[in-house]
N, C-alpha and C positions, 0 to 999 in steps of 0.2 A: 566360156564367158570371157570377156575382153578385158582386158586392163583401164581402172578408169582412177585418176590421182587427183586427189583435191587439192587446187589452188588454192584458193581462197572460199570458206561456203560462212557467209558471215553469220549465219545462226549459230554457227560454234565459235569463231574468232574472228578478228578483224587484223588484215594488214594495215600498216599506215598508210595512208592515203595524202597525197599532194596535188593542189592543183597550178595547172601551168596556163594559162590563158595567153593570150592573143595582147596583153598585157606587157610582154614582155617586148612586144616589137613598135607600142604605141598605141595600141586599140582599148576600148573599153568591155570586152567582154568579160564574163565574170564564171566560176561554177564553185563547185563546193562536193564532198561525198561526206552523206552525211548519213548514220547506221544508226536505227531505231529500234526500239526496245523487245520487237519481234523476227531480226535478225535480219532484217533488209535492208540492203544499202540503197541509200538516191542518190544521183550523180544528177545534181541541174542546176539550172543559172538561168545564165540570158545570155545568148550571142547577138552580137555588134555588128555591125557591117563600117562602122561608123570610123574615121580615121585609120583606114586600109587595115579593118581588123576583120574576123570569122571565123574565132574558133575556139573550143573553150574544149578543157580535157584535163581529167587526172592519171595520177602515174602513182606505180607504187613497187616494190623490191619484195618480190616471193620470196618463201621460206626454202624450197626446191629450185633446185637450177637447173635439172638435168632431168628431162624430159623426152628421150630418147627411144623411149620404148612406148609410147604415144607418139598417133600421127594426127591427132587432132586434139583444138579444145570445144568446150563444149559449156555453153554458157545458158542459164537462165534468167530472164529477162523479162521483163511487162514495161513496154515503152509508151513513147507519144505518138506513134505512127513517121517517127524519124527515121533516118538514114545516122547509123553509128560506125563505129569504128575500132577494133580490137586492137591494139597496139604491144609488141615486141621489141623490147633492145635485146643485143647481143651483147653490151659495154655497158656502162654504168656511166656515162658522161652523160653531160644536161642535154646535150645538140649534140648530132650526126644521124647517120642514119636509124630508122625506126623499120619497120616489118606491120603491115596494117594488111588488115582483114575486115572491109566493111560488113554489114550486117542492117537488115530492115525490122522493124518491129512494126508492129499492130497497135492502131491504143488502146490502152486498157488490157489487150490478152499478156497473160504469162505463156511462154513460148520460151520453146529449147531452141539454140540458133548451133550449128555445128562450121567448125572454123579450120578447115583440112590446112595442116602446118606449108602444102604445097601452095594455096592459094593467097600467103602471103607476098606482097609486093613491099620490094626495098625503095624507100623515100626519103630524101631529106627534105625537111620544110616544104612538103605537099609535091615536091615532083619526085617520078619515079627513077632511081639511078638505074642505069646501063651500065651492066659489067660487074654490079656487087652481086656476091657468094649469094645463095638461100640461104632466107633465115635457118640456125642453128638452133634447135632444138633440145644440145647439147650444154647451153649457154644461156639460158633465158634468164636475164639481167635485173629484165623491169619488164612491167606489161601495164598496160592502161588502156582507157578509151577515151576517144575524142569526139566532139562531132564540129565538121564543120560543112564543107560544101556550098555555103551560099543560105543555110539553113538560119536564118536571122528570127529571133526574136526567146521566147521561153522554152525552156525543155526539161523533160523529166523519163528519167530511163532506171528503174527499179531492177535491181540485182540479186538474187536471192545465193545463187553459188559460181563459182567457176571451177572447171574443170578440165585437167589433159587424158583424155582417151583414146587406145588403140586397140 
């Protein structure tokens, strides 16, 4: 049997949660995570398109940072039929580089989406850098999810656990 370590599974606790919106650069997008009395989390809003905005995303600082003995995480989720985004720091600063792993949902199904630590991509503020390390798995700082891509209007992406597995 494989090694499998709970991030976060909010039927038993909740990390804190922050959101960073598109806000910060001028835009009006908005979201929230907000964890209801049968242990699921929702992470939704509204994204903006509107004064060069697009994205709306929360972050939060696990309880484990080292992650080394998993080569994946592994998340369950019941979306809007969007396009999401798993996010990684390796630093605890507000801006620099992030580690993103998209992910598609169904709407309405609950779905396990699996996140191979290889298939993250290093980005600052949506382009990919050239030249930065692999995400460290060694380090994991912060994690969140975003969604942006051009995806304009309401969203809703239901959480129930997350999970690092190897």
């Amino acid at each position: 049997m494989g090694i499998e370590r709970v991030v976060c599974d909010f039927r038993k606790s909740c990390l804190a949660w922050s959101n960073v919106d598109d806000v910060v650069m001028g835009g009006l997008s908005r979201s929230a995570m907000q964890v209801d009395q049968f242990g699921q989390a929702t992470f939704s809003g509204v994204v903006s398109l509107e004064r060069n905005g697009g994205f709306a995303s929360v972050r939060s600082m696990p309880c484990d940072h080292d992650f080394t003995d998993c080569d994946r995480f592994r998340l369950k989720v019941k979306g809007d039929g969007r396009l999401y985004s798993f996010r990684v720091r390796n630093d605890d600063r507000f801006d620099g580089v992030v580690y993103a792993s998209e992910f598609e949902t169904v709407a309405g199904e609950w779905m396990e989406s699996e996140l191979p630590f290889s298939g993250f991509r290093p980005l600052f503020r949506g382009k990919v850098v050239t030249g930065a390390p692999p995400m460290d798995p060694g380090n994991v700082a912060r994690i969140g999810v975003l969604i942006s891509s051009g995806q304009e209007g309401p969203f809703c992406l239901q959480i129930e656990w997350i999970k690092a597995v190897g």
